[in-house]
N, C-alpha and C positions, 0 to 999 in steps of 0.2 A: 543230305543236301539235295534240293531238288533242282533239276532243270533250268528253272528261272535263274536261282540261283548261282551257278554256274558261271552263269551268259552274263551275267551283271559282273559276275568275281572276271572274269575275262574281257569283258567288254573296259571295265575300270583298267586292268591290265596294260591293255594293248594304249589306250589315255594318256598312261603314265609314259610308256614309251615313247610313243610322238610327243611328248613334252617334252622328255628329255632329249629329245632328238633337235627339236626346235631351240631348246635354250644353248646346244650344243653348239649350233651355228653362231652364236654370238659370244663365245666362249674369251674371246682376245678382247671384247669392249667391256664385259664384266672386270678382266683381270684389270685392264688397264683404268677402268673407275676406280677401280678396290684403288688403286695406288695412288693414282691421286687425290683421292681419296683423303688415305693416311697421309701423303707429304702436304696436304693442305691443313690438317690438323695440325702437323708437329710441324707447320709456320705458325698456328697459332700462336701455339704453345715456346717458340723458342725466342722471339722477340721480348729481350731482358726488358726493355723500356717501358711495358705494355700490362697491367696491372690484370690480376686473375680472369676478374669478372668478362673483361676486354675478349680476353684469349678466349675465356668458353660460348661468347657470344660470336667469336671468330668461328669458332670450333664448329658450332651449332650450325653455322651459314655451310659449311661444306656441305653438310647433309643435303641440303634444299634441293642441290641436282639430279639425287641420288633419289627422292620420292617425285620427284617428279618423272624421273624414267621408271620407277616403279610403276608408280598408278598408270602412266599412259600406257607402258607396256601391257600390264592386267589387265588393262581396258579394253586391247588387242586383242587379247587372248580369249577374256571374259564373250564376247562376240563371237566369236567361235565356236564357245564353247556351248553357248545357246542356241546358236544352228545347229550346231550336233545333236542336244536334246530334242530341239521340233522334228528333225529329221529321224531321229529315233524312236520318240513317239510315236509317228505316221507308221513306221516299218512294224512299231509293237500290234498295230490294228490289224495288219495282214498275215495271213498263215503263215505264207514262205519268209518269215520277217529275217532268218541270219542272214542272205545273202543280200537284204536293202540292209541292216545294222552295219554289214559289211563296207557296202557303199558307203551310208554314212561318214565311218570312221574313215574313211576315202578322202569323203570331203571335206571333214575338217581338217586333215595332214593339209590339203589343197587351201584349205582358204588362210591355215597358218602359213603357209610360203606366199600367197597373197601380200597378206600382212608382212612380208621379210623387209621389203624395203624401208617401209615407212618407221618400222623399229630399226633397222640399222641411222635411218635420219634422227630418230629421236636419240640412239646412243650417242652419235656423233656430235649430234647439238649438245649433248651435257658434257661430252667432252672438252669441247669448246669452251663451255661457261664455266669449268670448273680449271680450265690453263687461264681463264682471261681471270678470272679469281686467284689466284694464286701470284700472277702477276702483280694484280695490282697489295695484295700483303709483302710484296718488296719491296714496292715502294717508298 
């Protein structure tokens, strides 16, 4: 394994950490999607009056919250994660390039906490739409 090598297996590494560190902080809006989630399913599903097809067309609409905090989330992320590459690039042109790679990964932890709010707005809004959904299958 040469050098480069390495520095990539490490660089990838450390990536993975500040992800998981990041999805950490939102750990209570995932649990809490997850479950509304399923209790909006099994409204589908438990309204005897409500014929198959009804219920998996019910079913199917929970999801809809749920990609769309996905993609906007990704999209967050995705952003970041492009600055990270340009800024990686730049530091692969210069000799002393670990301690810019270093920075780099610096600032993408930094522009992932940027991002914290506006992903904590987009869980909360699906939060929202998926209780104002559910309400209304009690109806």
């Amino acid at each position: 394994m040469n050098t480069h090598d390495f520095s990539e297996n490490l660089i990838d590494y450390k990536i993975i950490n500040i992800d998981k560190r990041y999805r950490e902080l939102f750990k209570d809006y995932i649990i809490e999607s997850k479950k509304l989630t399923h209790n909006c399913q099994f409204n589908c599903y438990n309204n005897k009056n409500v014929d198959l097809k009804e219920s998996e067309n019910c079913s199917r609409n929970c999801f809809l919250p749920m990609i769309h905090i996905k993609k906007n989330i990704s999209k967050l992320i995705e952003n970041c994660k492009e600055n990270f590459e340009k800024c990686k690039q730049n530091a692969n042109l210069e000799k002393s390039n670990r301690s810019k790679i270093d920075k780099c990964l610096e600032n993408y932890e930094k522009d992932l906490m940027l991002n914290k709010e506006e992903a904590e707005y987009i869980y909360s809004g699906y939060l929202k739409n998926l209780n104002e959904l559910m309400k209304n299958q009690k109806k």
